[in-house]
DRENDOLO-769562 format. One line per field, with one value per residue (C-alpha): chain; x, y, z. Coordinates in nm, 3 decimals. Example, Ala and Ser with C-alpha at 12.3 -4.5 7.8 and 13.67 -1.06 7.14 Angstrom:
! residues 2
ch c(A	A);
u c(1.230	1.367);
v c(-0.450	-0.106);
w c(0.780	0.714);
//
This chain:
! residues 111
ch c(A	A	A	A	A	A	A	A	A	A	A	A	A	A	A	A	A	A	A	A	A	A	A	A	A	A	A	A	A	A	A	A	A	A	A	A	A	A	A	A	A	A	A	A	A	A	A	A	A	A	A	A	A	A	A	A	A	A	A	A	A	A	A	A	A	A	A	A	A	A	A	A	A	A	A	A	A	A	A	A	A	A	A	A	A	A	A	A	A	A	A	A	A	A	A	A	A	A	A	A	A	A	A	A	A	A	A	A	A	A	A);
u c(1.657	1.392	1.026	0.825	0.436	0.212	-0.159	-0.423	-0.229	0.087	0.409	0.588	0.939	1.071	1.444	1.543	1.275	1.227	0.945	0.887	0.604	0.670	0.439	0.465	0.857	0.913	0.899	0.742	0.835	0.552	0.616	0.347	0.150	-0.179	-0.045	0.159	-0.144	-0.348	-0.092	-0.080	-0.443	-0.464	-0.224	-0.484	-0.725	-1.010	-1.258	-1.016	-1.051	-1.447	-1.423	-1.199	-1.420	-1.716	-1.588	-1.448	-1.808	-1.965	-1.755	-1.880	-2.189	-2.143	-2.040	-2.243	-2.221	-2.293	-2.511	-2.446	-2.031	-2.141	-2.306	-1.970	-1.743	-1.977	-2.042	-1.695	-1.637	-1.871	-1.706	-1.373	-1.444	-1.652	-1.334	-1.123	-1.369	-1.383	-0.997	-1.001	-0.775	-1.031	-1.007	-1.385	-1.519	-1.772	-2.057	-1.942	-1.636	-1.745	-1.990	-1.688	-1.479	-1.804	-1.841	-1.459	-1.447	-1.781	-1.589	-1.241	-1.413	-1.610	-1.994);
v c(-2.012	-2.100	-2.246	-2.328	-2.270	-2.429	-2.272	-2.291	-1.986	-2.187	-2.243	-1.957	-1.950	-1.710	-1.682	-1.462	-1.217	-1.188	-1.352	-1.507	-1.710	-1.986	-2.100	-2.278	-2.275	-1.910	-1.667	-1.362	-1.084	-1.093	-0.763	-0.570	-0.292	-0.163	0.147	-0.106	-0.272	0.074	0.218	-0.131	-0.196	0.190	0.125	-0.117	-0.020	0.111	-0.203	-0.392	-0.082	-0.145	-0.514	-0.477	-0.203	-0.411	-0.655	-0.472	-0.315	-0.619	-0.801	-0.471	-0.550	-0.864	-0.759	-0.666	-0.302	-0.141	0.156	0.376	0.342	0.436	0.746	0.827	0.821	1.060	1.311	1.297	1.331	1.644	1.793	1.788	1.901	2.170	2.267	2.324	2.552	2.778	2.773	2.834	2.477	2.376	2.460	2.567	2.567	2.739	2.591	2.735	2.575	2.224	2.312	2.342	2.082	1.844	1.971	1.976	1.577	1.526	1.670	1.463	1.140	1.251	1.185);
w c(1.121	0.774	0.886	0.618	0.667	0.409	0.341	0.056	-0.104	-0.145	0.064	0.270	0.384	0.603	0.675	0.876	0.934	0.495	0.360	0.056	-0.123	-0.317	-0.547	-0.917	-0.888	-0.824	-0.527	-0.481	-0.192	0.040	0.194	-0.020	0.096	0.053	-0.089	-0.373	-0.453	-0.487	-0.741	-0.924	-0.953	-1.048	-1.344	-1.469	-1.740	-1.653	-1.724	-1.481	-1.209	-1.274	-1.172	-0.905	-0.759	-0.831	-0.660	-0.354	-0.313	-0.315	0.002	0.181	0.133	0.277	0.561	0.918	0.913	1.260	1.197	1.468	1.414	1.043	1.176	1.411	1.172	0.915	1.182	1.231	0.861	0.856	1.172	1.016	0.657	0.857	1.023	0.705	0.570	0.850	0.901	0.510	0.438	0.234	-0.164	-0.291	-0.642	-0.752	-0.976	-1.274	-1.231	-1.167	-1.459	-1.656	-1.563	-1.641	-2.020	-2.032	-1.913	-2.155	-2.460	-2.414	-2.399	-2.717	-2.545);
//
């Protein structure tokens, strides 16, 4: 069984359960994840990561953003990273050691 569904992105068939895009003469497996397009954006360089981000940020900030579900999900946050460091899951650094990382990171990109 194919249907055919046309939208602004271009035409999609799907044939038996697989799903392809066809647009400008070729097709293109539809079946991508977020996780995909995290590791292929992160294999951009970095002024491309910049945009994207930029970008990204920007269609938050767009959007409504209920306050008090904001202030759930921190305490929430805070609760569970609380929780690691009194079970002891949580790896610490001391300030000396972010102090070093910092200069370390400084010195490679030759600032």
């Amino acid at each position: 069984m194919e249907t055919r569904l046309a939208t602004s992105f271009g035409s999609f068939d799907q044939t038996d359960g697989a799903h392809q895009r066809e647009r400008r003469g070729y097709h293109v497996d539809m079946a991508k994840t977020a996780d995909d397009l995290r590791e292929e954006v992160l294999a951009l360089p970095a002024q491309q990561r910049a945009r994207i981000a930029s970008d990204l940020l920007a269609s938050l900030d767009s959007e409504t953003v209920d306050d008090q579900e904001v202030d759930q999900l921190w305490s929430a946050e805070t609760q569970r990273r609380a929780a690691m460091l009194e079970s002891g899951n949580a790896r610490t650094l001391s300030w000396g050691d972010i102090e070093q990382r910092f200069v370390q990171r400084r010195d490679q990109r030759g600032a």
